[in-house]
N, C-alpha and C positions, 0 to 999 in steps of 0.2 A: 080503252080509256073510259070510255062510256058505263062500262058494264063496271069497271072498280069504284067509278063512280056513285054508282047503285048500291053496291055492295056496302062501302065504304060503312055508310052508318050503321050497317047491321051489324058489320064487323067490329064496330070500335063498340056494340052494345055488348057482344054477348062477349068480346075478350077487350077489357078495358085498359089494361097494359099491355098487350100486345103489339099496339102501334108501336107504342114508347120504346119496346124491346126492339122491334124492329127497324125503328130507326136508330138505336143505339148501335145495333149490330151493324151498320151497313156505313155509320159514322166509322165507327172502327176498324172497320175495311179500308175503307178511303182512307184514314190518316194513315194508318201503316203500308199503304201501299206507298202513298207520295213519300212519304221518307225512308222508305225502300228506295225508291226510285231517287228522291234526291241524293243519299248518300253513292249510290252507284255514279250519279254524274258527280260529285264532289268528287271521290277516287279518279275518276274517268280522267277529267279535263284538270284537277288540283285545283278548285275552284279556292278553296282555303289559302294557297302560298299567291295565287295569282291576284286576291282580292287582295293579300299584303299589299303585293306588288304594285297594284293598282294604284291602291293607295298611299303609298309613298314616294310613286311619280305622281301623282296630283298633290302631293303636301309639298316636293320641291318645285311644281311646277306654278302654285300658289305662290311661293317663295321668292322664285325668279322675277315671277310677274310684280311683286310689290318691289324687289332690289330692281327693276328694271326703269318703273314709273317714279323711283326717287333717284334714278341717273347711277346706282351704282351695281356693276358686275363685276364677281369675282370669279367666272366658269368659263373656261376655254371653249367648249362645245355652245357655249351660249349662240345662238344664229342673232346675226342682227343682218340689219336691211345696207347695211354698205359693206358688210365682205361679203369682197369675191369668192367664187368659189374653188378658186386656184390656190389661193390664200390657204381655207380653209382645209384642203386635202394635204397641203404641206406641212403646213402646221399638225395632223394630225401622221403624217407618214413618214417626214424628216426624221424625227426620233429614233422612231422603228429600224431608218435603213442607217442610221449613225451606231447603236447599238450592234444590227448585222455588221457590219463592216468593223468594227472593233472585235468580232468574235471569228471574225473570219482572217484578222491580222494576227489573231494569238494563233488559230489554227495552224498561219504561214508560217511561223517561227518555231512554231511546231516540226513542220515535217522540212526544213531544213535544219535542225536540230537533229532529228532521226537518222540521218544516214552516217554520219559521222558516229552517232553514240551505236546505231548498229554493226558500223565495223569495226570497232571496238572489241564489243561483244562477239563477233564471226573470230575476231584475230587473235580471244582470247581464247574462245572453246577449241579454237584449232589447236591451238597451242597445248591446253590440255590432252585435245584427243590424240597428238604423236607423243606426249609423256606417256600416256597409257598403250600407245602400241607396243611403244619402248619396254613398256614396263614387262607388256603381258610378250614381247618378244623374248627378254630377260629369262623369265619365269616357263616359257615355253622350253627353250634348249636347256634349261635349270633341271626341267621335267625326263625331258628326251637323254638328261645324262645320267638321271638316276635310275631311269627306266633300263640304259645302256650299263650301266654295274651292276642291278639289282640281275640285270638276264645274263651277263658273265659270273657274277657271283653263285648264281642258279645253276651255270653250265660246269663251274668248277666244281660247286657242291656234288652235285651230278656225278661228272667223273672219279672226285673223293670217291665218291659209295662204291661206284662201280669198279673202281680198283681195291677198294678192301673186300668190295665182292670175291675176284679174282684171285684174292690173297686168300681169303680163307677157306676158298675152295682146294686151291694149289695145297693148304696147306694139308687140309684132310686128306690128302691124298700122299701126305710124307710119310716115309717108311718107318717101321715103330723100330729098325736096327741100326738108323741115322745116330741115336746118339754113343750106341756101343762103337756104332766107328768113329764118333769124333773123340772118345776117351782113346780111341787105340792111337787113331794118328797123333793125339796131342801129342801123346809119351813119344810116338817115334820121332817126332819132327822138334818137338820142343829145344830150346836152348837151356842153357844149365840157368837152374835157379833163381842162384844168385845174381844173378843179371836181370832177369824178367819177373814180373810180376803179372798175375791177372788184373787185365783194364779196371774187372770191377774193382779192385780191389787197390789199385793207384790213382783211381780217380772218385771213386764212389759210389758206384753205378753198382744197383742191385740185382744181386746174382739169381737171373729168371730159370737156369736147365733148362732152355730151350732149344729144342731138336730144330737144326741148321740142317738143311738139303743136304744134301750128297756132295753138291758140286761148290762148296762152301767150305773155303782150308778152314781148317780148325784155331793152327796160326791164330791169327785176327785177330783171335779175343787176345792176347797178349799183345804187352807193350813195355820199354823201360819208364821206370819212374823218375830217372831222372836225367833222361839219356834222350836227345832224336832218334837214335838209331830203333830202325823198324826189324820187323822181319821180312824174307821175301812176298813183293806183291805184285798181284797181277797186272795191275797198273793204275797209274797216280790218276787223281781229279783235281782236276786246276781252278784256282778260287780267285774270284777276282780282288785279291787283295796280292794277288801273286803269291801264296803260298802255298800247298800243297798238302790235299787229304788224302791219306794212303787208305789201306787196305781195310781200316775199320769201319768207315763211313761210306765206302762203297760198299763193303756186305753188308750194313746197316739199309741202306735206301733200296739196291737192288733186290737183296735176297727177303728180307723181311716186308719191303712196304711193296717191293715190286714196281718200281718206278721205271718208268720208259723212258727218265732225263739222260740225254749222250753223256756217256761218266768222262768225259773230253771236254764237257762244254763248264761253258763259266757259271758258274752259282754264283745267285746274291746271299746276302742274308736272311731276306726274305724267303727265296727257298729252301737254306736250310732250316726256317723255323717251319714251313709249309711238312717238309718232309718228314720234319721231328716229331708235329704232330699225327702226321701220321703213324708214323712207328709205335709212338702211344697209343693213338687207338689199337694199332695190330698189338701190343702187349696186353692191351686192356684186356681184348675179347679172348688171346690163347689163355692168358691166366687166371680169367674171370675173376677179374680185383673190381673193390667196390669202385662206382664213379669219380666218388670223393679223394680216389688217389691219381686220380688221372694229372690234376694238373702240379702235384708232387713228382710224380714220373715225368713228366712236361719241362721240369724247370733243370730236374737233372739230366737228361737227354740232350738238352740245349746247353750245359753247364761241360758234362763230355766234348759235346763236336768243338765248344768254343774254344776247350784246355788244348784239345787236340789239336785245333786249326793256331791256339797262339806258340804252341812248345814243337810246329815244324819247320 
């Protein structure tokens, strides 16, 4: 201290602003450090909202004190020197627990409310949930019986194929002198004329020349046009309408579609349209006729068995 002392005048001779500068500079230091440092405690502590604060508990505490010294109070919280303090915490807590107790009376009415609207609700989705077992029961054996036709219908088709299989095997296998013997036997066997006509030709049915087996009278294909009487047959097929299909309809289904039905047992009509179909196909494929005549052949086939089965 001494020595700056000493110094001092030399210093302020030979640099004559350099005091000035250097106390300006260390002025500057100081101020911006303290309001550095004060704004960090303003954030710090919220010196700004708490000096509100302050002050507007000392403007109503100003307030109180002048309403108090002319006798009049209108503040609950006011303290005065004759209430109790029992007083005091009731009047501030009564409220509070009248408020609780009215929120906790709606709560009560509440959850006895609930169990009654809950089972409602449980008696109602029950109620739904066996419609829809019901339903999807329904809809299950719906499933189980289409699946049960759709795999007999499968198993029919099936056997269809595999007996025109059989058929058309059997048939490449017929002798190419089958039909010189059905022209020999007709003539031997045949009735006069005048009596008999060819089936095709009394009923309508279009004349295919197709080579009959061996073991297939020749017969058959005739019939009177306007007469029951047959020729000899090897034996009747019983229809369940009680009438009787002789010797045409049996070399029809056996010889041609090859059917394994007992020629004894009772046909519906439904078999004989099953069979008739068939026959169609077996004509289709020996003749090799367009598709488009199949169900032409289809309708006279069925038109035959029908004339046949009503005229015996």
């Amino acid at each position: 201290m001494v020595d700056f002392t000493e110094c001092f005048p030399l210093y302020s001779e030979e640099d004559k602003h350099g005091a000035s500068n250097t106390f300006n500079t260390i002025s500057d230091y100081v101020e911006t450090q303290a309001l550095r440092d004060l704004s960090k405690l303003f954030e710090t502590y919220s010196l700004r909202e708490n000096i509100d604060a302050l002050h507007t508990i000392v403007a109503e505490a100003k307030e109180r004190k002048k309403n108090s010294a002319s006798g009049v109070s209108s503040d609950k919280d006011v303290w005065r020197e004759d209430l109790e303090p029992r007083g005091a915490i009731a009047a501030r807590t009564i409220p509070m627990l009248e408020r609780e107790a009215k929120r906790l009376r709606e709560s009560l009415v509440e959850v006895r409310v609930g169990p009654s609207v809950l089972t409602e609700t449980t008696t109602t989705i029950g109620s739904k949930t066996k419609q829809l077992e019901t339903a999807n029961a329904e809809m299950g054996s719906e499933i189980e019986a289409n699946v049960q036709a759709t795999d007999e219908a499968d198993e029919k088709s099936d056997m269809l194929f595999e007996q025109l299989r059989k058929v058309l095997a059997e048939w490449e296998k017929t002798p190419s002198e089958a039909e010189q013997w059905t022209v020999m036997a007709m003539e031997s066997s045949a009735p006069p004329k005048r009596d008999l006509v060819p089936i095709h030709i009394a009923y309508g049915l279009i004349s295919t020349g197709i080579d009959l087996p061996a073991s297939a009278a020749p017969s058959v294909l005739f019939r009177h046009r306007h007469s029951s009487s047959t020729l000899p047959i090897p034996y009747p097929l019983q229809l369940s309408n009680g009438s009787k299909l002789y010797t045409f309809s049996v070399i029809l289904i056996h010889f041609l579609v090859q059917s394994t039905v007992d020629p004894f047992a009772v046909l519906t009509e439904e078999d004989l349209r099953f069979h008739s179909l068939c026959l169609c196909l077996r004509l289709q494929m020996l003749l090799q006729l367009p598709l488009f005549w199949l169900p032409r052949v289809f309708r006279g086939m069925i038109l035959v068995l029908a004339t046949t089965i009503a005229s015996v």
